[in-house]
N, C-alpha and C positions, 0 to 999 in steps of 0.2 A: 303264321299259325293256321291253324284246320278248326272249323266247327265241325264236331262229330252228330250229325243228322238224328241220328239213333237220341241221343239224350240232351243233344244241346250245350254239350261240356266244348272247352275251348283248346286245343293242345299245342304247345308251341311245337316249333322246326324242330328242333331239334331231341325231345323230346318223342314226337313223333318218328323222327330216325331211329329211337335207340331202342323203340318200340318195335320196330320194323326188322331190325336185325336178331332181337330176341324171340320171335317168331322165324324168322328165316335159319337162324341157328337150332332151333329145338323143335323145328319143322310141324310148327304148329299151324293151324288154321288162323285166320288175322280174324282178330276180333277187337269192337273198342277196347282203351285199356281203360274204360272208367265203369262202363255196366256191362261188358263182357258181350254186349247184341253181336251178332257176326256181322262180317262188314258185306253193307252195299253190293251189289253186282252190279248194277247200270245207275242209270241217271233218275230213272221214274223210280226204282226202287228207294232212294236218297229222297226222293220227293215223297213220296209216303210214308216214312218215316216223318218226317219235315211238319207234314199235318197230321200224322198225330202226336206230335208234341203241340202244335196250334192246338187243335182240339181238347188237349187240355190247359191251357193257359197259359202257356211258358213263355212269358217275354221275349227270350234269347232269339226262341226259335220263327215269334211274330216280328221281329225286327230283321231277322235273315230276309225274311219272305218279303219283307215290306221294302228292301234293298233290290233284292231279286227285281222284284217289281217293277221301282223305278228306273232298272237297268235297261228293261227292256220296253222303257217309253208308257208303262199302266200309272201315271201321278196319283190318279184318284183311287186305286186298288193300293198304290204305297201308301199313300198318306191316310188311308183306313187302319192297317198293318203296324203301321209306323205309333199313328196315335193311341192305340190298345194296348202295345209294347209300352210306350212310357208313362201310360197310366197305371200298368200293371208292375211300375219302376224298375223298366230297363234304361239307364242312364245314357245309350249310345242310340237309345230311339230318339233321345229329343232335337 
């Protein structure tokens, strides 16, 4: 599955496939298919999106970040991330 950065929605494989052909068939521009944002071009793009879904309180997206985090060795920046997420009851922060 894909977290879409833009709103925090979650889409499965395959789901996201059949997404992908119904824009490649009707030659349309790829846009999420939950709130229509355009998609992404780069990686800082995905991460500005990313904060401001944090900035306004969205679990989903403080628990992304707070993964992010501990991936790349910040515990103390995770575990800030992580505890706001499941106060704010995202179930896969705890």
């Amino acid at each position: 599955s894909t977290m879409m950065s833009c709103c925090s929605k979650t889409i499965c494989d395959g789901c996201d496939y059949a997404n992908d052909m119904r824009v490649w068939r009707e030659s349309l521009k790829w846009t999420c298919p939950f709130c229509r944002h355009p998609a992404s071009r780069s990686k800082n793009e995905s991460n500005q999106n990313l904060m401001k879904r944090i900035e306004a309180n969205d679990p989903v997206a403080m628990c992304e970040m707070g993964l992010g985090l501990h991936d790349e060795g910040d515990i103390d920046g995770a575990f800030e991330y992580l505890t706001k997420a499941a106060a704010l009851g995202d179930a896969a922060a705890h």
